[in-house]
Backbone bond lengths (Angstrom), bond angles and torsions (degrees), N, CA, C in turn:
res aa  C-N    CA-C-N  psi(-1)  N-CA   C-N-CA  omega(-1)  CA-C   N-CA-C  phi
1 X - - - 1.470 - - 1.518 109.87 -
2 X 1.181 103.67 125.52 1.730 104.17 -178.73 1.962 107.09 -93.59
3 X 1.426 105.45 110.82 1.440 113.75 -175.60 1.426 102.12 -80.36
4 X 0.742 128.23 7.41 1.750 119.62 177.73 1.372 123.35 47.29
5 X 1.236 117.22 45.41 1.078 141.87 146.47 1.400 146.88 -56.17
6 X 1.438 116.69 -30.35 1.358 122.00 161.99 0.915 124.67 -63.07
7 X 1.950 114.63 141.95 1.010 135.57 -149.55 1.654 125.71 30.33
8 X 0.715 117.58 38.94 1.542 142.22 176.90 1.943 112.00 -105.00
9 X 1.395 92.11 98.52 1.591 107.50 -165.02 1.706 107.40 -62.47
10 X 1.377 133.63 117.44 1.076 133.98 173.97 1.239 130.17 -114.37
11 X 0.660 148.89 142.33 1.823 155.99 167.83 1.319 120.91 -112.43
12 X 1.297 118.18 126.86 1.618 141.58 -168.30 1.375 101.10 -119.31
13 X 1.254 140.90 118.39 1.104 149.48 136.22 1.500 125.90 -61.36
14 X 1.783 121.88 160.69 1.378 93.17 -162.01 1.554 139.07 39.98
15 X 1.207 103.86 57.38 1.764 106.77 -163.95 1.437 109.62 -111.89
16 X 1.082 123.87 -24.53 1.404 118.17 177.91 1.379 114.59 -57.09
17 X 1.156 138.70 -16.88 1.436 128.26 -178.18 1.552 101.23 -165.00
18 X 1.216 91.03 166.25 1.898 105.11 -179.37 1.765 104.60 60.15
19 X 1.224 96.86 -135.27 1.476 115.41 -152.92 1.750 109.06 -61.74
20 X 1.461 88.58 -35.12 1.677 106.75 -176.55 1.227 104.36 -48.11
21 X 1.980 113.25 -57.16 1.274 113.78 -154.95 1.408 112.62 -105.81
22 X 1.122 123.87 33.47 1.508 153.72 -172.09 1.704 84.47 -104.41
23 X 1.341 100.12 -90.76 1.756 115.32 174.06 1.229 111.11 -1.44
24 X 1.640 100.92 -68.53 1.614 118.05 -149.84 1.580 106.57 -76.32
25 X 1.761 115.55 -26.61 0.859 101.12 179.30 1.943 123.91 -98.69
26 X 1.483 91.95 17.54 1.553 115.49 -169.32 2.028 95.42 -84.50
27 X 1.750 89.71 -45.47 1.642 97.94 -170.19 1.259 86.16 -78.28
28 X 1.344 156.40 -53.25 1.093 134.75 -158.73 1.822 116.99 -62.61
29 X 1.208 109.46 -28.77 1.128 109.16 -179.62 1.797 115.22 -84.54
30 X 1.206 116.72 9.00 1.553 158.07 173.50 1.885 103.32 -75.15
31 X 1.374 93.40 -37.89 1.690 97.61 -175.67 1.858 99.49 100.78
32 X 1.258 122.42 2.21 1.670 124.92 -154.06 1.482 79.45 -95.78
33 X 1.769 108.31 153.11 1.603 117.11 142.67 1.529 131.81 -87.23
34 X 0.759 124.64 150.67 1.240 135.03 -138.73 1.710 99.19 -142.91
35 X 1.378 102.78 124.34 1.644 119.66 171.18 1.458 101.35 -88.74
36 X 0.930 149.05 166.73 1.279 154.08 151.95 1.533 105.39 -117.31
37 X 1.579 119.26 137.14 1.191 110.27 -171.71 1.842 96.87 -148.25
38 X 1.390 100.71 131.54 1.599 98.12 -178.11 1.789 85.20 -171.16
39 X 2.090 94.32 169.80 1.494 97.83 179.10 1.524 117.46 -78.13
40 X 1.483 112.77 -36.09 1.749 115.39 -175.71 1.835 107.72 -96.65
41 X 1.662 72.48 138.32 2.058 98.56 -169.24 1.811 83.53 -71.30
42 X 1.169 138.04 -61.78 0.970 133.22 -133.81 1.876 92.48 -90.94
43 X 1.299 110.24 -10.56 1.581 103.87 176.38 1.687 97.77 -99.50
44 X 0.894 110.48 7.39 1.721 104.78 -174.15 1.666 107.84 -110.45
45 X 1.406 114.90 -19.12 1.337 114.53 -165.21 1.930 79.42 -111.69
46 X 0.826 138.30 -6.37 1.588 120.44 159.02 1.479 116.34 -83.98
47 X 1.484 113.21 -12.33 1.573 120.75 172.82 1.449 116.86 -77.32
48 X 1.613 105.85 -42.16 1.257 123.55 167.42 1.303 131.00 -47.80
49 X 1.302 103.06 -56.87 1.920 109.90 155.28 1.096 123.27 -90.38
50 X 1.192 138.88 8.50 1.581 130.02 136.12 2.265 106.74 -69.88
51 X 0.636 92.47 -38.63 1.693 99.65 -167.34 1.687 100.23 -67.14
52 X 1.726 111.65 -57.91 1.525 116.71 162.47 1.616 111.27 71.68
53 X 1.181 127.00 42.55 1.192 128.08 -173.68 1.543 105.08 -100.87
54 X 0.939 145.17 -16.77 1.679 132.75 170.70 1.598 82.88 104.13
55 X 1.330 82.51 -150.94 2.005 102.94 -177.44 1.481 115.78 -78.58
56 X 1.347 105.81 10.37 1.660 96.65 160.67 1.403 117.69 -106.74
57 X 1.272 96.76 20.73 1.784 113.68 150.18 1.275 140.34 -141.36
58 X 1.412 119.76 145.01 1.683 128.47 -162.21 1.270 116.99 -142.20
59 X 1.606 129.67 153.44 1.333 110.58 -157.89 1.507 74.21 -135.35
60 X 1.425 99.37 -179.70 1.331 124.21 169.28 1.327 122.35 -177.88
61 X 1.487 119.26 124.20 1.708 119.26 -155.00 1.230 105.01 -99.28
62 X 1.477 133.62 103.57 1.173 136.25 -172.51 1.295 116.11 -157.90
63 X 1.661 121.87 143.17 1.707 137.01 -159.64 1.560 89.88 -78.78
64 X 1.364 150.16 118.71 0.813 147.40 174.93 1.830 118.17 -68.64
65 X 0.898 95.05 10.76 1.810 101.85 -156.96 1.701 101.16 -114.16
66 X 1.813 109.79 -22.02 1.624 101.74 157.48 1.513 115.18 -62.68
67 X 1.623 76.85 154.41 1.430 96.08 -161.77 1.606 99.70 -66.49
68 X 0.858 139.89 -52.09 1.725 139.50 159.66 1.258 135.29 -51.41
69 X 1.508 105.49 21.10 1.649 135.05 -172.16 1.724 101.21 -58.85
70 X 1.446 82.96 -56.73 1.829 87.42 -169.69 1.294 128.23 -53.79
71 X 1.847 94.43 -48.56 1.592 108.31 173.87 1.412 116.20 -42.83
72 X 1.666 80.79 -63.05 1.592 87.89 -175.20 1.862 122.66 -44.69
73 X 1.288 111.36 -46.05 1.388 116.32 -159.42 2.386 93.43 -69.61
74 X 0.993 113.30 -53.57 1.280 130.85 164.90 1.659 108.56 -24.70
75 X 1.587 111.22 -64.62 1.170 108.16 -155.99 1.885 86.32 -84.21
76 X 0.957 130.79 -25.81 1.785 113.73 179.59 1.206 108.94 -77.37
77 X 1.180 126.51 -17.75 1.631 117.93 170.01 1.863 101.60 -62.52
78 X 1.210 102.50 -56.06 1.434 102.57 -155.00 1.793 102.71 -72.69
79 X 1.513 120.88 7.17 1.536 101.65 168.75 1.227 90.97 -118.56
80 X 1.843 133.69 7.28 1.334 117.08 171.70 1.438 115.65 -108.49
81 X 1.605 116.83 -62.62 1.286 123.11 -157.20 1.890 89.47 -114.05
82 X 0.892 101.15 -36.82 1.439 82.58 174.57 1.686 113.27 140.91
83 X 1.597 146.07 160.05 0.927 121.50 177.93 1.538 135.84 -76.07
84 X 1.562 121.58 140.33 1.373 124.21 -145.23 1.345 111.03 -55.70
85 X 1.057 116.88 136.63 1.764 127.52 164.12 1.241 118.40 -84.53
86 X 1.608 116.38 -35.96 1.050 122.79 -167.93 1.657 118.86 -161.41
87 X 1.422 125.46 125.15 1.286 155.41 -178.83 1.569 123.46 -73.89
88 X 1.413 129.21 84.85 1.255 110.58 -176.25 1.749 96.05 -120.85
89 X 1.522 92.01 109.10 1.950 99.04 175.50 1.310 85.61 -89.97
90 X 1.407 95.72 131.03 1.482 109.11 176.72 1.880 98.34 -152.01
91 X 1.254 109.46 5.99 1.300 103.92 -175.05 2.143 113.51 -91.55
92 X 1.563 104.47 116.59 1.115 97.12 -150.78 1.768 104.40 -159.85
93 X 1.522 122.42 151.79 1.551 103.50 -149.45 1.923 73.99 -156.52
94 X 1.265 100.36 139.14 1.669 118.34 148.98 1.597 109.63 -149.06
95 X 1.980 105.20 158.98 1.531 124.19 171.68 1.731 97.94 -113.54
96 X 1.492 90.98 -172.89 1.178 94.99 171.13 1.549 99.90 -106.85
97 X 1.372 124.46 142.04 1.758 112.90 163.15 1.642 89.27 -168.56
98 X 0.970 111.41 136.34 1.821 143.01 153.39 1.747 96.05 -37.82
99 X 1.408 98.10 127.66 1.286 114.31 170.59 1.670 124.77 -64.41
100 X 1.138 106.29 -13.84 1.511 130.07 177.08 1.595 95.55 -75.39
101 X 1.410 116.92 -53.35 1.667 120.63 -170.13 1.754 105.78 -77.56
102 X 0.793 122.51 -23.02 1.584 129.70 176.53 1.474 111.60 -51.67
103 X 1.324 100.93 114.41 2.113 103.30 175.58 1.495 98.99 -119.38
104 X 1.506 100.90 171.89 1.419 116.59 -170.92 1.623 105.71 -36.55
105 X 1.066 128.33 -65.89 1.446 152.00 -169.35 1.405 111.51 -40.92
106 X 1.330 106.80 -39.59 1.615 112.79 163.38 1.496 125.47 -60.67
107 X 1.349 111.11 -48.57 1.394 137.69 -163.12 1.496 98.33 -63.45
108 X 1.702 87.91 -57.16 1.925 88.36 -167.12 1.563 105.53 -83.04
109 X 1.189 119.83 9.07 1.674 104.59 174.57 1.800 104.64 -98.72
110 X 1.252 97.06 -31.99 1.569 107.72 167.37 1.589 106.87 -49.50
111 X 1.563 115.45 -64.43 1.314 112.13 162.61 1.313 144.47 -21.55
112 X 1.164 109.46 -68.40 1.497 144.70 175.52 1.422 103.55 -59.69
113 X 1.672 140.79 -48.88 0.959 128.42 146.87 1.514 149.03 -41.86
114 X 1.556 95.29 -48.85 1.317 101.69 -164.09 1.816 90.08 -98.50
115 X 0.864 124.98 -69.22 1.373 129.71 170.78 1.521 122.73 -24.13
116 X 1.500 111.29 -102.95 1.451 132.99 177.97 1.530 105.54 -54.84
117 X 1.053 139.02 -49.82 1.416 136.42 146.37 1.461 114.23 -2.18
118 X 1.466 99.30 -86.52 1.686 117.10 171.68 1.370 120.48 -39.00
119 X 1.636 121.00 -54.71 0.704 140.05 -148.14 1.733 98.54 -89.40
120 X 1.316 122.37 -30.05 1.512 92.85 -164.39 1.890 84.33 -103.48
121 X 1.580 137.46 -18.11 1.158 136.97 170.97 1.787 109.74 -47.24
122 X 1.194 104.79 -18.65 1.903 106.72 -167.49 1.850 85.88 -120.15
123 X 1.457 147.73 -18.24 0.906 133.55 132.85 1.370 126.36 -24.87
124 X 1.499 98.31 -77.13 1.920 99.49 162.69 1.183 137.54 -50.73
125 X 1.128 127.65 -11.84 1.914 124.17 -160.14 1.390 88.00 -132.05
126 X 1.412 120.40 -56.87 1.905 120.06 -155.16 1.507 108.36 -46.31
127 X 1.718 111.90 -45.78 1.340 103.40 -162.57 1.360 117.03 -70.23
128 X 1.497 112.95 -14.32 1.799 129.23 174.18 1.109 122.17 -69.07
129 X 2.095 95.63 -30.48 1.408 85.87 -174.99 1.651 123.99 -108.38
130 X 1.499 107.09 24.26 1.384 138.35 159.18 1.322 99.08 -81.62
131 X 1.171 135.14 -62.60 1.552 113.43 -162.23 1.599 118.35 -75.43
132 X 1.271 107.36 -5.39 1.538 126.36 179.16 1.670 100.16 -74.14
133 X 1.442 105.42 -46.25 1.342 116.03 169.87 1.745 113.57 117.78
134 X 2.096 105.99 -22.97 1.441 103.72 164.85 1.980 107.03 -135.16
135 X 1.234 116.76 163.24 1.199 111.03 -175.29 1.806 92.12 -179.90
136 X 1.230 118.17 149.45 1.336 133.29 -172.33 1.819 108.14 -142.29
137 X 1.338 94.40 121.15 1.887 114.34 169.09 1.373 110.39 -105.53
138 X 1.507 93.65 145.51 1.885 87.36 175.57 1.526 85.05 -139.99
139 X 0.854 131.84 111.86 1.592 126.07 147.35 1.486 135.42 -66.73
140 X 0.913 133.09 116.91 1.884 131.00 -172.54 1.284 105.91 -82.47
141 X 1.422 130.21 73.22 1.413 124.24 -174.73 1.953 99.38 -85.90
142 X 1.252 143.45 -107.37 1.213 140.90 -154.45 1.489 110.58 152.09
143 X 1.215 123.24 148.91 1.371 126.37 164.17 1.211 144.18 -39.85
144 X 1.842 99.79 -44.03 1.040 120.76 171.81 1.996 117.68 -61.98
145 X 1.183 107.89 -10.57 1.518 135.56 178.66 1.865 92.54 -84.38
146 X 0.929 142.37 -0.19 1.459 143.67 -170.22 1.549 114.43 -132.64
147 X 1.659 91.94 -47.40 1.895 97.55 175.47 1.685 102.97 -150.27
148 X 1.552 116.62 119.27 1.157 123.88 -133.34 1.631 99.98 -83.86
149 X 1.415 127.22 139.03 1.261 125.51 170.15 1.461 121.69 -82.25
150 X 1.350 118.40 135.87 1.598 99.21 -175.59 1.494 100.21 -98.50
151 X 1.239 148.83 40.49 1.479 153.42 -169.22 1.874 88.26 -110.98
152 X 1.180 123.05 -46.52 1.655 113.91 156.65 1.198 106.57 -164.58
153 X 1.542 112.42 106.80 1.724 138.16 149.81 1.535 111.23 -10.55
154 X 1.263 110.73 -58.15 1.827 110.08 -162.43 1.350 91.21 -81.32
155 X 1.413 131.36 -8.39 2.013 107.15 170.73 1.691 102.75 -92.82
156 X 1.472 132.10 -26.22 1.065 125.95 162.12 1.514 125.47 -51.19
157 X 1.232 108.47 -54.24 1.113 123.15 -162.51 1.965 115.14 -63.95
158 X 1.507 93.90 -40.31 1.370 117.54 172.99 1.607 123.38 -75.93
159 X 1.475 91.93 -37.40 1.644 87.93 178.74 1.918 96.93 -89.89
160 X 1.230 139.10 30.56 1.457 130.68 -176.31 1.766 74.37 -114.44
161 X 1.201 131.64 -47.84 1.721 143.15 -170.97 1.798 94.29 -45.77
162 X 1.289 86.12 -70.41 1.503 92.36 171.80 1.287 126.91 -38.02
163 X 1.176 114.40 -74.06 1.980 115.80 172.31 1.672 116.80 -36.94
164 X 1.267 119.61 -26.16 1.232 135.44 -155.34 1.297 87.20 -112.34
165 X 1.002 146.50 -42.85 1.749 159.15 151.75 2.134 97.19 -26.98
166 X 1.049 86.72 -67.66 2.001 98.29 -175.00 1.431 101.55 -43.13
167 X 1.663 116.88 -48.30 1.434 119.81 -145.71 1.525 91.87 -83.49
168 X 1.261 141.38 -50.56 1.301 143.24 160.25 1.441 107.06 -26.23
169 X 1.207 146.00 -78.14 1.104 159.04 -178.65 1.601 106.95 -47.92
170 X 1.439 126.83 -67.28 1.533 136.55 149.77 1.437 102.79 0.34
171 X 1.569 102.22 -80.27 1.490 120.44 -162.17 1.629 108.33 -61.09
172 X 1.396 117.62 -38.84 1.448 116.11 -154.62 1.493 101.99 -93.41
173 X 1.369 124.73 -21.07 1.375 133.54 179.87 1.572 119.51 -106.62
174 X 1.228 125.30 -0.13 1.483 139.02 -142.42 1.926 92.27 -86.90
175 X 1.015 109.97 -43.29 1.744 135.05 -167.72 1.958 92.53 -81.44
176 X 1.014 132.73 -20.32 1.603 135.80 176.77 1.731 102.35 -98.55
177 X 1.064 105.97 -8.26 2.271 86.53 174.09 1.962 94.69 108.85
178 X 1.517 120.25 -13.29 1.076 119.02 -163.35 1.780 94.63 -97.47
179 X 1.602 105.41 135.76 1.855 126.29 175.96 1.375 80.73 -112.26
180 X 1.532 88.43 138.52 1.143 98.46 165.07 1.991 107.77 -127.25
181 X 1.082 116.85 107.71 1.633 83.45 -176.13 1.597 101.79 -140.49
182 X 1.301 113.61 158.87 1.533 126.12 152.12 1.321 143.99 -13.97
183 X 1.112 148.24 -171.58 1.326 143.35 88.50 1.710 111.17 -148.62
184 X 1.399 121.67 153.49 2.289 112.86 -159.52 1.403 72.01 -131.27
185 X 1.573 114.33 103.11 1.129 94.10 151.98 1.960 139.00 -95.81
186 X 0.856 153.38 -147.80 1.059 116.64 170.11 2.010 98.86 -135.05
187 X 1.256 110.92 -148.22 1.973 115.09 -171.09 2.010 89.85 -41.58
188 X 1.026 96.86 138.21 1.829 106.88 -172.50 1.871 90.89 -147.18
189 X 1.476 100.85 130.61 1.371 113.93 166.59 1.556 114.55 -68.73
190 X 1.346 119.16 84.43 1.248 146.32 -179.12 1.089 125.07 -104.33
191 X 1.274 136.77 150.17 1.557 125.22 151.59 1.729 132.70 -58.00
192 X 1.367 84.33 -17.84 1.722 112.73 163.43 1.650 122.14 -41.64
193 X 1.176 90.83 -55.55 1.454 118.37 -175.78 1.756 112.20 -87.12
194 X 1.424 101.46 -41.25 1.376 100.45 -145.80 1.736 125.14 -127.87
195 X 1.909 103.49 1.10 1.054 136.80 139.61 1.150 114.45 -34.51
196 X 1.730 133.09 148.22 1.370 132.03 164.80 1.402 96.29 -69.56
197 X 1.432 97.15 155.38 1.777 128.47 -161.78 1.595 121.14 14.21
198 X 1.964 98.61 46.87 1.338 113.73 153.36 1.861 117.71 -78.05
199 X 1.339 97.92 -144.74 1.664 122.38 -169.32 1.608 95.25 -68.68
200 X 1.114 125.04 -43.66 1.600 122.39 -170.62 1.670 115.27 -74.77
201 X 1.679 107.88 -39.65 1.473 125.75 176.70 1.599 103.88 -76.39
202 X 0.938 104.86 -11.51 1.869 98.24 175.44 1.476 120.24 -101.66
203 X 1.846 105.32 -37.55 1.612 108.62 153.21 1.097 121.62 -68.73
204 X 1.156 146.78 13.66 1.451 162.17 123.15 1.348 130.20 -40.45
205 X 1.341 92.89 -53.82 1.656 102.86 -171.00 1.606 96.71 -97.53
206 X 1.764 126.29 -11.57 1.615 111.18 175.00 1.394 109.18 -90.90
207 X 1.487 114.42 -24.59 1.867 116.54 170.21 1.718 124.29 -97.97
208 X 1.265 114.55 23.08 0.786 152.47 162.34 1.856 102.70 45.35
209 X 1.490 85.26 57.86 1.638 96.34 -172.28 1.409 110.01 -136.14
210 X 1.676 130.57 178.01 1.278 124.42 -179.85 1.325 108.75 -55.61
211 X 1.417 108.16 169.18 1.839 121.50 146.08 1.556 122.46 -46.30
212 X 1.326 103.51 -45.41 1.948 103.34 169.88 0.883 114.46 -107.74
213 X 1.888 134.33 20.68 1.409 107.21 148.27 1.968 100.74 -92.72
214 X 1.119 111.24 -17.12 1.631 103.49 177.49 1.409 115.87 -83.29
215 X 1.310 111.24 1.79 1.833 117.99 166.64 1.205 82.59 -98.39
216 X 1.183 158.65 -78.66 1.498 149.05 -151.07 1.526 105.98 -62.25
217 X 1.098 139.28 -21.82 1.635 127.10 173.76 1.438 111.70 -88.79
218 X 1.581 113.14 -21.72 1.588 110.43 -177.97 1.438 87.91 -87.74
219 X 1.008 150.17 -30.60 1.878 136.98 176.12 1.649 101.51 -73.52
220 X 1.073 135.97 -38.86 1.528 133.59 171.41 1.784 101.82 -56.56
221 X 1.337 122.90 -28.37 1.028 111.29 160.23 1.356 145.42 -49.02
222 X 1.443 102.47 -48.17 1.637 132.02 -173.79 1.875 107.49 -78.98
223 X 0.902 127.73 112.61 1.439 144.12 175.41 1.383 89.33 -44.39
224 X 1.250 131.18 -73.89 1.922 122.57 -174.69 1.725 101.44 -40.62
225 X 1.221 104.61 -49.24 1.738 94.27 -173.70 1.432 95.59 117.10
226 X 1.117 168.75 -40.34 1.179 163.94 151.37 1.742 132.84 -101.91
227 X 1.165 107.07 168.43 1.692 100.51 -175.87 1.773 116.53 -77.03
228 X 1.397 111.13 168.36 1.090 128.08 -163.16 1.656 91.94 -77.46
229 X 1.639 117.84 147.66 1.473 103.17 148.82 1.715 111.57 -100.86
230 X 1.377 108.86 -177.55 1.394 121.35 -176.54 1.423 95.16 -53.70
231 X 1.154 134.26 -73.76 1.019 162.87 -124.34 1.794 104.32 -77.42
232 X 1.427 105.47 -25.56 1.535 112.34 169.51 1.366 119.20 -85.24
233 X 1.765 96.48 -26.49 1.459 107.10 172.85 1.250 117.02 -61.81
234 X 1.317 126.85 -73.18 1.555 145.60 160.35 1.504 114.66 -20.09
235 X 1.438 120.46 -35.45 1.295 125.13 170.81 1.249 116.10 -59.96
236 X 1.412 116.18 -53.38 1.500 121.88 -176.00 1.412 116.82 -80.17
237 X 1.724 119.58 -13.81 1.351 112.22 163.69 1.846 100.38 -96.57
238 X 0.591 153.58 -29.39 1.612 157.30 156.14 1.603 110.33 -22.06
239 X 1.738 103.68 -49.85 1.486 108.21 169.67 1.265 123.26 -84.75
240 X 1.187 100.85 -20.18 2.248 111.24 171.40 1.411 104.85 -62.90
241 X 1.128 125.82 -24.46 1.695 135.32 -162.43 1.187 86.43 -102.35
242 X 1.255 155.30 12.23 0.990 124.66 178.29 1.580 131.13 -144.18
243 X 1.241 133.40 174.35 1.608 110.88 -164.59 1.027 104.60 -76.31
244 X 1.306 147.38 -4.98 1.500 134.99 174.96 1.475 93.18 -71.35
245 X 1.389 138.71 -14.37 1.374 122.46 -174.63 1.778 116.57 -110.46
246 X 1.433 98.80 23.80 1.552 106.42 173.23 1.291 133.77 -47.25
247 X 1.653 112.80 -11.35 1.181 110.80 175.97 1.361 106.08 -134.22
248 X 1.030 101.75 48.23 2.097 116.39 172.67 1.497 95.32 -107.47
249 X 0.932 151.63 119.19 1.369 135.55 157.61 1.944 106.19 -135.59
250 X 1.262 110.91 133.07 1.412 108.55 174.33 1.750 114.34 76.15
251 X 1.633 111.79 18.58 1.226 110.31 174.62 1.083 121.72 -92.48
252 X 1.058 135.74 156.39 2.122 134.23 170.19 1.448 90.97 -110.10
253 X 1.317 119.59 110.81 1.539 118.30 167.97 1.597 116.16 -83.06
254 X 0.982 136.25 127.37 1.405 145.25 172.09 1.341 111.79 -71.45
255 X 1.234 115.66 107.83 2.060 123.71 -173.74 1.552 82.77 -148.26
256 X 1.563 109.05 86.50 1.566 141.04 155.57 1.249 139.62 -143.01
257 X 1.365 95.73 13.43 1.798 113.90 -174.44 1.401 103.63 36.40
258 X 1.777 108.83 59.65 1.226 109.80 167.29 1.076 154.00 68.63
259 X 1.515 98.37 5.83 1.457 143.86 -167.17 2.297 87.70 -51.93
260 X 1.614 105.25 -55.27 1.364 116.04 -177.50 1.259 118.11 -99.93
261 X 1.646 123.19 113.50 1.153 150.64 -172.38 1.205 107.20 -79.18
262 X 1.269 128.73 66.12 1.559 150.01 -175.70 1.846 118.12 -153.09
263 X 1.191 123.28 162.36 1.444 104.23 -149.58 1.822 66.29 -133.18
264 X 1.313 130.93 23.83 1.986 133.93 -177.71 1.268 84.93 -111.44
């Protein structure tokens, strides 16, 4: 299936690793250019030469959560690769901690990420890419954004902000050529997860059990029986970006092997 993707300027947030750079290297193989966007130079230029695309790729090392995130990411497309076609917030972080242990500082960085992040990056690009007449968002919100995890409240709570974030945007741009859509994915073979003293080393140390019996109870979770890879993720936002998905607008796609017992 040809997604019509070439030369079609994109931006990935969170791209140096996991889901981001799954994406980036899904659109790249799309024929699209591709920004790469993350905080570490030295984790972004090892993405870069693993990915290896020539000049239909560009990086740029930046906290997505300044307040001049958007501008910024906007105005380097348009003196490098060109102005954005397409939006994939995918830049996005959870621990494990008890809702009891959670202070302000948590909440609002959760915020500020997953939220205001999103929100002022599709500030910058969406309204451009209405007057252009087409433009595609994918947001990487999570399951736990659908049915809330209590391992930490402020990533539920924020990534449900988020989903509800898409549908606003969906609705208000949908009539200009602009999709806006979703995708929740759910446990994903990540570095997220699966890094030393990630998501697996912390459900460890709160159930007071090994590293592989707390990877083996979060897969007893999932109806498939095991976790998602990047690479399934990236598929289903790869096709949200793209014109085969012209008449998706305002959806949250579920890519959790079922993790959520809901038919939304």
């Amino acid at each position: 299936m040809d997604l019509a993707l070439a030369d079609r300027t994109c931006v990935v947030t969170g791209a140096s690793r996991g889901i981001g750079r799954a994406s980036a290297a899904a659109l790249l193989a799309e024929g699209a250019r591709v920004l790469l966007v993350a905080r570490g130079e030295e984790a972004l230029a090892e993405a870069a030469a693993q990915l290896g695309s020539g000049d239909r790729l560009d990086t740029l090392a930046l906290d997505v959560t300044a307040t001049d995130a958007g501008k910024q990411v906007a105005a380097h497309c348009e003196e490098g690769l060109g102005p954005v076609d397409v939006l994939v917030n995918n830049a996005g972080t959870s621990y494990n901690r008890p809702l009891e242990e959670l202070e302000d500082a948590d909440w609002q960085a959760q915020w500020e990420l997953h939220v205001m992040a999103s929100l002022r990056l599709m500030q910058a690009t969406v309204p451009a890419m209405a007057e252009r007449g087409w433009g595609r968002v994918v947001n990487v919100c999570s399951s736990s954004g659908k049915r809330p995890s209590l391992s930490n409240a402020a990533y539920s709570v924020t990534k449900a902000a988020q989903l509800s974030l898409s549908r606003v945007f969906a609705d208000s741009y949908g009539a200009s050529g602009v999709r806006v859509n979703a995708v929740a994915p759910g446990p994903v073979e990540t570095p997220l997860w699966l890094e030393e003293g990630g998501m697996a080393d912390q459900a460890a140390t709160a159930q007071g059990t090994s590293r592989e019996e707390a990877l083996e109870a979060t897969r007893a979770k999932v109806p498939i029986g095991r976790f998602g890879a990047a690479e399934e993720i990236a598929a289903a936002v790869v096709f949200l970006c793209s014109e085969a998905a012209s008449n998706v607008s305002g959806a949250a796609w579920s890519v959790d092997g079922g993790s959520v017992p809901i038919i939304l």
